[in-house]
N, C-alpha and C positions, 0 to 999 in steps of 0.2 A: 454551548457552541454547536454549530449542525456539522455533520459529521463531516459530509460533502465540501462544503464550505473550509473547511479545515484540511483535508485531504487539497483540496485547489490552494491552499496557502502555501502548504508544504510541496507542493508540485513546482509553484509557481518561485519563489525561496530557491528552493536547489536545483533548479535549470540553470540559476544564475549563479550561484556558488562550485558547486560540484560538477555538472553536465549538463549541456543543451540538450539532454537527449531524456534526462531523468524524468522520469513518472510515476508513480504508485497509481494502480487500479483496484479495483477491487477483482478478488480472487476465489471467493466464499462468501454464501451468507445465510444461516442457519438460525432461523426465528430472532435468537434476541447478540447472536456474533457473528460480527463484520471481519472478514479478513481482509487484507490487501497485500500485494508484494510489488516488488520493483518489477516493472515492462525493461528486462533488461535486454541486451542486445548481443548477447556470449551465454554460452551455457558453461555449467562448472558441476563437478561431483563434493556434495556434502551429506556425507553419514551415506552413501549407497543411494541416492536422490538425485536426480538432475534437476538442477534449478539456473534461472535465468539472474544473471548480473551483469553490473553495469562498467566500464572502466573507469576509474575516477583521473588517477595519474601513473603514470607510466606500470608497473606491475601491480598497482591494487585496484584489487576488484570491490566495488561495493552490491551487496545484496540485503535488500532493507524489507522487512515485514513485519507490518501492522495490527495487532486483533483488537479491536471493542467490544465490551461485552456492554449491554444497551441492558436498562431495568428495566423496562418494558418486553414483552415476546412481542413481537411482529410476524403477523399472519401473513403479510405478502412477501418477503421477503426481499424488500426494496429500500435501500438509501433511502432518508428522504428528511425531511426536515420536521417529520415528529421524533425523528431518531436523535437524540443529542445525545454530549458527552456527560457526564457524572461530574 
């Protein structure tokens, strides 16, 4: 499955479950791992870090991130559909 392609499933899924507002983007990408985190809309403190989450329902917050590690290195360091899942 392509990475992209998969990330738009999981976007597209919990806009409609969870949040209209929910996203995952990509956040890092280092030859052969993809990070991604939630486009949240609130910031919050975890471990001495600001990071961005989302509200789900009334006092829970969600904050969601992704890494792939891809068997191939990738030289350009771009998503793309030579990049698949394992």
């Amino acid at each position: 499955m392509d990475i992209n392609n998969f990330i738009n499933c999981i976007n597209k899924n919990c806009k409609k479950s969870i949040n209209p507002m929910f996203n995952i983007e990509l956040h890092n990408s280092n030859y052969n791992i993809f990070h991604f985190i939630i486009n949240g809309t609130s910031f919050a403190v975890n471990k001495d870090e600001l990071i961005k989450v989302l509200n789900w329902f009334d006092n829970f917050w969600l904050f969601l991130e992704i890494k792939f590690h891809s068997k191939e290195i990738v030289k350009d360091k771009k998503v793309s559909k030579k990049n698949e899942l394992e």
